[in-house]
C-alpha positions in Angstrom: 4.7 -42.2 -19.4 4.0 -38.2 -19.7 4.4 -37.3 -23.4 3.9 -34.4 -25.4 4.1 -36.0 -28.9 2.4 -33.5 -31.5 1.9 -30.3 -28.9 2.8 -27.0 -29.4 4.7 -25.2 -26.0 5.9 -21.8 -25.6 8.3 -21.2 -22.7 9.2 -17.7 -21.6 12.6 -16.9 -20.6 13.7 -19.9 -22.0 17.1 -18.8 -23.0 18.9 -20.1 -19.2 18.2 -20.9 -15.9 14.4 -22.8 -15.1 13.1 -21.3 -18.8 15.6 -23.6 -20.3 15.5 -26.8 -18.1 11.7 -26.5 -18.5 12.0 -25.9 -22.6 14.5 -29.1 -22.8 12.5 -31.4 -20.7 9.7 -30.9 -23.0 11.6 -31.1 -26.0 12.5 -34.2 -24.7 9.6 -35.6 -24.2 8.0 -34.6 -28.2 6.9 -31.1 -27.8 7.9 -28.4 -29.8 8.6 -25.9 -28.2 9.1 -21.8 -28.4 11.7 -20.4 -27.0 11.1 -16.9 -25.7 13.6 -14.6 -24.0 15.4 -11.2 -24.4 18.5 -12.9 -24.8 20.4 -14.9 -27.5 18.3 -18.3 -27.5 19.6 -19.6 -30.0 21.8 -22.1 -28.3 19.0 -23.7 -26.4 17.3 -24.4 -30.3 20.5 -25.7 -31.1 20.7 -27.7 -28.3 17.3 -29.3 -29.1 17.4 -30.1 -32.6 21.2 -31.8 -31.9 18.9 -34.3 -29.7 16.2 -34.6 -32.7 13.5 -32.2 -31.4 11.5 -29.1 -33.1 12.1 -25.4 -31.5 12.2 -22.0 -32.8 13.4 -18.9 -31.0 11.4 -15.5 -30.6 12.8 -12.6 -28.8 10.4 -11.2 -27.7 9.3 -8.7 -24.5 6.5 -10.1 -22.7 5.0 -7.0 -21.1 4.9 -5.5 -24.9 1.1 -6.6 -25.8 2.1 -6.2 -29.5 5.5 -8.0 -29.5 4.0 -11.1 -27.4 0.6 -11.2 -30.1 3.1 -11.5 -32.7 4.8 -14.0 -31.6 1.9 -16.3 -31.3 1.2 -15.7 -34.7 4.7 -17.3 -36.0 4.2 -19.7 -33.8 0.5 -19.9 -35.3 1.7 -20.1 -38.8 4.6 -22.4 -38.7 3.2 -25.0 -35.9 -1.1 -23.9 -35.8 -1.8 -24.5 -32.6 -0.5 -24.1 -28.9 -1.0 -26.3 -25.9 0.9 -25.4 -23.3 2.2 -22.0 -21.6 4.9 -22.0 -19.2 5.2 -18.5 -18.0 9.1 -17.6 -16.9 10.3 -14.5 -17.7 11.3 -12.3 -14.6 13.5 -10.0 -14.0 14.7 -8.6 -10.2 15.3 -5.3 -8.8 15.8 -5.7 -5.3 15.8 -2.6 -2.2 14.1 -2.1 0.8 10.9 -0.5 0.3 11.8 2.7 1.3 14.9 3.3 -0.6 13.3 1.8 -4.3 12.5 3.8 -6.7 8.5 3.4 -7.5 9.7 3.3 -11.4 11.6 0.0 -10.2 8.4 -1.6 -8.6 6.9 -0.9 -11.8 9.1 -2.3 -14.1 9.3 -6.1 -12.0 5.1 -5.7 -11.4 5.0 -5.4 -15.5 7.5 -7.9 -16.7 6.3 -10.4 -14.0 2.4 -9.7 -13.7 1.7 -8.2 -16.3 4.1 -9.9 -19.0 2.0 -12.8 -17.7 -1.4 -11.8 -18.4 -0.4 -10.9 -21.9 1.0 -14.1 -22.5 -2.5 -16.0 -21.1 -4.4 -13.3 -22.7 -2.6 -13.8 -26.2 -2.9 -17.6 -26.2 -6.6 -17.9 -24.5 -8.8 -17.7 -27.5 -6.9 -20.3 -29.5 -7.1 -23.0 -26.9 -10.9 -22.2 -25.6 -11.3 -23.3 -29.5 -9.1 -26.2 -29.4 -11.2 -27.1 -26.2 -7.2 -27.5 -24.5 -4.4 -25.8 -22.8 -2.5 -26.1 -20.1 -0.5 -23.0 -18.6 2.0 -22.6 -15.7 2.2 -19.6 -13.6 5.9 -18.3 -11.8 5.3 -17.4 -8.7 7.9 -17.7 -5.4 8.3 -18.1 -2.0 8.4 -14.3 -1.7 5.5 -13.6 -3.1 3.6 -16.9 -0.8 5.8 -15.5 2.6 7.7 -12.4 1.8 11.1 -11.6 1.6 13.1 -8.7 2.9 14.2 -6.0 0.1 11.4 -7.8 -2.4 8.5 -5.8 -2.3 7.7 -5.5 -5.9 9.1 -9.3 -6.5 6.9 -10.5 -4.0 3.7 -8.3 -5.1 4.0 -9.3 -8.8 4.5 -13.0 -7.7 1.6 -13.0 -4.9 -0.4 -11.5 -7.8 0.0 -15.2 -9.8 -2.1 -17.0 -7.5 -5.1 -14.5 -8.1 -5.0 -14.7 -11.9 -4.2 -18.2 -11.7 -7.5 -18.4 -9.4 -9.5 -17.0 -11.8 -8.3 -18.5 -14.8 -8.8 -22.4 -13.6 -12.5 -20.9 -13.2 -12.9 -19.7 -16.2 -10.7 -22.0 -18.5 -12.6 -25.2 -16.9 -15.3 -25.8 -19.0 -12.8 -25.6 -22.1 -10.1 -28.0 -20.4 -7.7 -25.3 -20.1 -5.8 -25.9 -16.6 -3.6 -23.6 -15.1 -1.1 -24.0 -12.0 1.3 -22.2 -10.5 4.6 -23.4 -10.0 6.7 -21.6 -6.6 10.5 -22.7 -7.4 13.7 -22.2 -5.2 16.6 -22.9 -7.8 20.1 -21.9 -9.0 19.2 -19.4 -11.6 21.2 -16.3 -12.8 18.4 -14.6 -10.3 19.5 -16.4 -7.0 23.4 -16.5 -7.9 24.9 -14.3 -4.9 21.6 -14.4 -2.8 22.4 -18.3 -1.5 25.1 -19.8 -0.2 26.8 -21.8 -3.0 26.5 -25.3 -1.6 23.0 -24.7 -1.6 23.1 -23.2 -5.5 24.6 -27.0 -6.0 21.7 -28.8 -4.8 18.8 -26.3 -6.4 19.2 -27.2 -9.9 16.7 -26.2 -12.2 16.4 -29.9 -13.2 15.3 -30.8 -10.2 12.1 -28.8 -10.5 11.5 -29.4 -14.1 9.9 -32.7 -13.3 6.8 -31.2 -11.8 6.5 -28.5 -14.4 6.0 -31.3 -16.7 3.5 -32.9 -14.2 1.2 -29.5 -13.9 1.5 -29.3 -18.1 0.6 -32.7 -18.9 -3.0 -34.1 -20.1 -4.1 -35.5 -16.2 -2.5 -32.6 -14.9 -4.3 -30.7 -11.8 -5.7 -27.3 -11.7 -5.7 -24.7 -9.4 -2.1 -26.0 -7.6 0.8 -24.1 -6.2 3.2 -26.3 -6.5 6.1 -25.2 -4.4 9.8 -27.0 -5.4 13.5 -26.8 -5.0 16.4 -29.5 -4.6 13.8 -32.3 -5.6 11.6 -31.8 -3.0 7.8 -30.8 -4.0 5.3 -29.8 -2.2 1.4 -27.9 -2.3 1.2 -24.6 -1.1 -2.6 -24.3 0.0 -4.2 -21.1 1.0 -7.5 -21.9 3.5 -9.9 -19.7 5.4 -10.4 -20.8 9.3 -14.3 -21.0 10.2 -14.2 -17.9 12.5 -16.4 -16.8 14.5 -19.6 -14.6 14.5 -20.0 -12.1 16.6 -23.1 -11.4 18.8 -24.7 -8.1 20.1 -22.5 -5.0 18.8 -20.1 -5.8 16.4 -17.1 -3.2 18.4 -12.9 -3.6 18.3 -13.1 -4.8 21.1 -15.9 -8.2 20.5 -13.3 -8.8 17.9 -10.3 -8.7 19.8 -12.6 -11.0 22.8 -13.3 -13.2 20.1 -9.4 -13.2 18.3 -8.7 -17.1 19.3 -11.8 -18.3 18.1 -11.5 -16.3 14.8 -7.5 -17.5 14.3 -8.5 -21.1 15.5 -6.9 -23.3 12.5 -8.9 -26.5 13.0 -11.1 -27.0 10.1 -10.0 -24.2 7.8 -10.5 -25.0 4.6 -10.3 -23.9 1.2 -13.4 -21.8 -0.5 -14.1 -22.9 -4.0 -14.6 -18.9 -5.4 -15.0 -15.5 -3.1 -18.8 -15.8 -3.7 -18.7 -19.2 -1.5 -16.8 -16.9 1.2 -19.7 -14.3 0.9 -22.5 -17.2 0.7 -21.1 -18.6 3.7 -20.6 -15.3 5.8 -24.2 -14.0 5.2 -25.9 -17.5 5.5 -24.5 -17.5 9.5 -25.2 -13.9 9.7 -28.8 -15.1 8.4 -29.0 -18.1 10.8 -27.8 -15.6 14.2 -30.9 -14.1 13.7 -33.1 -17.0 13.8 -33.8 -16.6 10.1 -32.3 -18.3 6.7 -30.9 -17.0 3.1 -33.2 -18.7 0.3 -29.4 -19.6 -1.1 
């Protein structure tokens, strides 16, 4: 059974919606937990310690470098240690492209994005010395496929997978494992953009469950986990083997060559963008009857 007796968890944006769902499932199952957002949270506490759990409430704004370092210090000195991240805080400010106002894009790339990175950032060195952590990334269908009048929602949530990319690189050696989670759920966000029979099925609790999965100690690392409605799936992101081109390297060879380069079978993923360099200059290498020492 996945347990998270005698760990420490701060959830952003825990105060409704997924934030909450996620911050109540891990109560539930022994953590203690932080509950972050702008917002009164002080139900959700309440809520938790009526069931026999730990939680304390900080309000405090995750793109503000100074407000988010001091709330890991009061989680620091009340609790000592931190285990888990679940990154949740979002806000949306949805136009076309053309008509937004750039000071909008800004605002949803720095709570989103950026609110992120000072969260990881804030909690990294304390679990490289605890030699654990395990954080969760937000990220969304918009930002994996796009979504009309979502520009800066789907930049700042395409940006997750790159810093979740490099982070699982760099947080391996010291077990830190970090995931990103894509949800589709009923959320104070999504009220008034779906159809309300749909807003039934997509409850946050039926996405909580593999939150819980991607935060636990066997949990994976480098996963998109895509989930609404208790379906779950992995979003994967693969390169197709291409196609080198011989003689001048013009438009047009590449345009010739398009189905070959596009051709799907046997894509795969690349471990880091120096394997995609390794492997481009190693056939490169080979076309000319030579080889790369590499």
């Amino acid at each position: 059974m996945i347990r998270f007796d005698d760990q420490v968890a701060i959830v952003t944006g825990a105060g409704a919606g997924l934030g909450r769902s996620h911050a109540l499932g891990l109560a539930a199952r022994g953590a203690r937990v932080v509950i972050n957002d702008m917002d009164d949270a002080g139900d959700v506490v309440a809520e938790i310690e009526a069931a026999g759990g730990q939680a304390m409430a900080i309000a405090a704004d995750v793109s503000d470098p100074r407000a988010v370092g001091e709330m890991v210090a009061q989680v620091m000195d009340r609790w000592g240690r931190i285990d888990i991240l679940i990154n949740n805080a979002g806000i949306l400010r949805d136009k076309t492209f053309s008509k937004m106002d750039m000071a909008d894009f800004a605002k949803v790339i720095d709570i989103h994005l950026m609110g992120t990175a000072q969260c990881c950032h804030a909690v990294w060195p304390l679990m490289r010395d605890q030699g654990y952590g395990r954080i969760v990334l937000t990220a969304s269908g918009s930002g994996l496929y796009g979504n009309f009048g979502q520009s800066n929602y789907g930049a700042a949530k395409a940006g997750m997978v790159g810093l979740m990319n490099v982070l699982h690189l760099e947080g391996a050696r010291d077990d830190i494992r970090v995931n990103t989670l894509a949800p589709t759920a009923a959320t104070a966000m999504t009220e008034g953009l779906l159809p309300q029979a749909a807003l039934d099925l997509l409850q946050p609790e039926t996405i909580t469950p593999g939150v819980l999965h991607l935060v636990s100690r066997d949990a994976p690392s480098r996963t998109i986990l895509s989930a609404g409605g208790g379906t779950f799936a992995v979003t994967q992101i693969t390169e197709t083997q291409g196609a080198l081109i011989k003689g001048d390297i013009t438009p047009e060879a590449v345009a010739e060559a398009w189905s070959d380069i596009t051709d799907p079978r046997d894509a795969e993923p690349l471990e880091n963008a120096f394997a995609q360099t390794r492997k481009y200059a190693l056939r490169a290498a080979r076309a000319k009857g030579g080889d790369l020492d590499w």
